[in-house]
N, C-alpha and C positions, 0 to 999 in steps of 0.2 A: 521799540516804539513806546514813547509816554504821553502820558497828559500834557501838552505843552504850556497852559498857564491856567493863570485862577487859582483858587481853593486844594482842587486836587492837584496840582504839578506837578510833576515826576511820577506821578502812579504810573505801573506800566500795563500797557494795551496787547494783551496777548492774542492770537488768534486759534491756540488751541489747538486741534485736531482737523478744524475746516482748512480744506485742502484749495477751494474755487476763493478765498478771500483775497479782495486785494486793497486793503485798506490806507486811510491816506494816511501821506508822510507828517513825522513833525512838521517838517517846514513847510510843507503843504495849508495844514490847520491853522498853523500859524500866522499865515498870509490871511488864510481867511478869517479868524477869528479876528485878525488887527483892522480887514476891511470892514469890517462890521460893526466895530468899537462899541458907542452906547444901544446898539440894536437887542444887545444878548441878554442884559441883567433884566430880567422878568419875561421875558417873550416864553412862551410853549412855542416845543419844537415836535415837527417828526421826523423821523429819520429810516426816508424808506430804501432797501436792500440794504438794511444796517449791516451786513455781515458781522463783525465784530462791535461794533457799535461806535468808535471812534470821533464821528463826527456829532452825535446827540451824547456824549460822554464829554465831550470836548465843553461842547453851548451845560451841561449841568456844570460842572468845575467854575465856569465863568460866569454863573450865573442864575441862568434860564430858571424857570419855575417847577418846569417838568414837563412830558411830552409824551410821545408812542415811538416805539422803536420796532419796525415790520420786517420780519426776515423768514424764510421758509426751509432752510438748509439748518436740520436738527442739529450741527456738528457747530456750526454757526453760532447759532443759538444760545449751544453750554457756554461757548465763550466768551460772548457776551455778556449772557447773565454774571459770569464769575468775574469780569470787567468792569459791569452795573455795580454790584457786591462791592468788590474793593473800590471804587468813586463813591460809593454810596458813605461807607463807611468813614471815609477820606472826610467828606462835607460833614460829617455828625451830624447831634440830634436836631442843629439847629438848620441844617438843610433842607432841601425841598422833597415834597413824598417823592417816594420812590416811581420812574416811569413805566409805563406800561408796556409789555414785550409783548408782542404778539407773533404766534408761527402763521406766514398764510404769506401763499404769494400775491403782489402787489399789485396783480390785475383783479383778482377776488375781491379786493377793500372797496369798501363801499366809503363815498363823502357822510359826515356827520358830525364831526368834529369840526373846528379848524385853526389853524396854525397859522404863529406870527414869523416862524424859521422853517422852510420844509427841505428838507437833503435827499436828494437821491445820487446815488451811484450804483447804478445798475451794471451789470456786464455788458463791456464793449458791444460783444456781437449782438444784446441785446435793443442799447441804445440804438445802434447802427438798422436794426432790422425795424424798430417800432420806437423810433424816437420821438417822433408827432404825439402818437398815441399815450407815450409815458408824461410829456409836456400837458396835455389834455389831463391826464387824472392827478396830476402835482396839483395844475392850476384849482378843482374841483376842493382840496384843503388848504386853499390858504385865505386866510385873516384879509379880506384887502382891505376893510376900514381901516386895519391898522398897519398899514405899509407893509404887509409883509412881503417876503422876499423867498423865492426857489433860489437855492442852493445846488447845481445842478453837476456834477463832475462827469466830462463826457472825455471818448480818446477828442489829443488835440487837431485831430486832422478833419474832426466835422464842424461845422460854421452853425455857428450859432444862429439860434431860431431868431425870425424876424416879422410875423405873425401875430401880433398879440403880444408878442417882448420886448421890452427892453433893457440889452446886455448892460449893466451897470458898468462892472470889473471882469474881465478874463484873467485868470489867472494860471500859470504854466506855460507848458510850451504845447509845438504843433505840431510833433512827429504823428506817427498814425497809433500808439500805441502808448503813446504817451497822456501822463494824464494833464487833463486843462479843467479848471470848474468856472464856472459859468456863475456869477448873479446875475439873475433874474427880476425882475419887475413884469407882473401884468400891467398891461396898457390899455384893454377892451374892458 
């Protein structure tokens, strides 16, 4: 797995020793980062259940200003961070500071910030069991004066929220295990 474009391209995206990661594919990013085209140079991102960090690795390469990356799985983490390190280094001195990692799981975070890109990819079964609830604390950090947008990868066999959303792009497929990401727009 690498960086698929921008600044850093080709750097590759390791996952280390975390064992629960399952992070998205090239061609996955790639959809989405082409969906998103002049969204990404300057926006702050978060990027919550970052496990490796892939998707808030992906928006700094391409751009982004800088962001928070939330993950609670220490094995994760290292990975990350050593992932952060090489993009970091990739972009030089004339890149963006460095983003904020934080350990904590993602029901703890409190709104205070907020963001013009927000990613989650939570665990299936988590989506599955408290998927409302995770839509609810996305929506609590995002930027809306400035269009931002949930970034949402869910498996493809659950239907997109329709509450307060609207699905922009679906991207993937619909098996049950399969991954799909969702853009997102609040609409309330």
């Amino acid at each position: 797995m690498r960086i698929s474009g921008g600044q850093a391209k080709g750097i590759p995206i390791s996952t280390g020793k975390a064992r629960q990661v399952r992070p998205a594919t090239d061609r996955t990013r790639e959809a989405v980062f082409s969906s998103l085209g002049g969204r990404v140079p300057g926006s702050r991102f978060l990027d919550l259940f970052a496990g490796c960090g892939s998707y808030g690795l992906e928006a700094l390469s391409r751009g982004a200003t800088g962001g928070l990356f939330v993950e609670k799985d220490p094995r994760a983490l290292e990975a990350l961070k050593a992932n952060l390190r090489s993009v970091m280094k990739s972009l030089g001195a004339t890149g963006p500071e460095p983003p904020g990692v934080m350990r904590r799981d993602v029901f703890r975070l409190r709104p205070g910030a907020s963001f013009t890109l927000v990613f989650m990819d939570p665990p299936y079964d988590l989506a599955r069991q408290q998927g409302p609830a995770l839509l609810d604390l996305a929506r609590g950090f995002l930027d809306r004066e400035n269009g931002a947008l949930l970034l949402c990868e869910l498996p493809g066999d659950l239907a997109p929220p329709t509450a307060g959303w609207l699905c922009r792009r679906r991207i993937g497929k619909s098996g049950r295990n399969e991954p799909a990401l969702l853009i997102l727009e609040p609409v309330d």
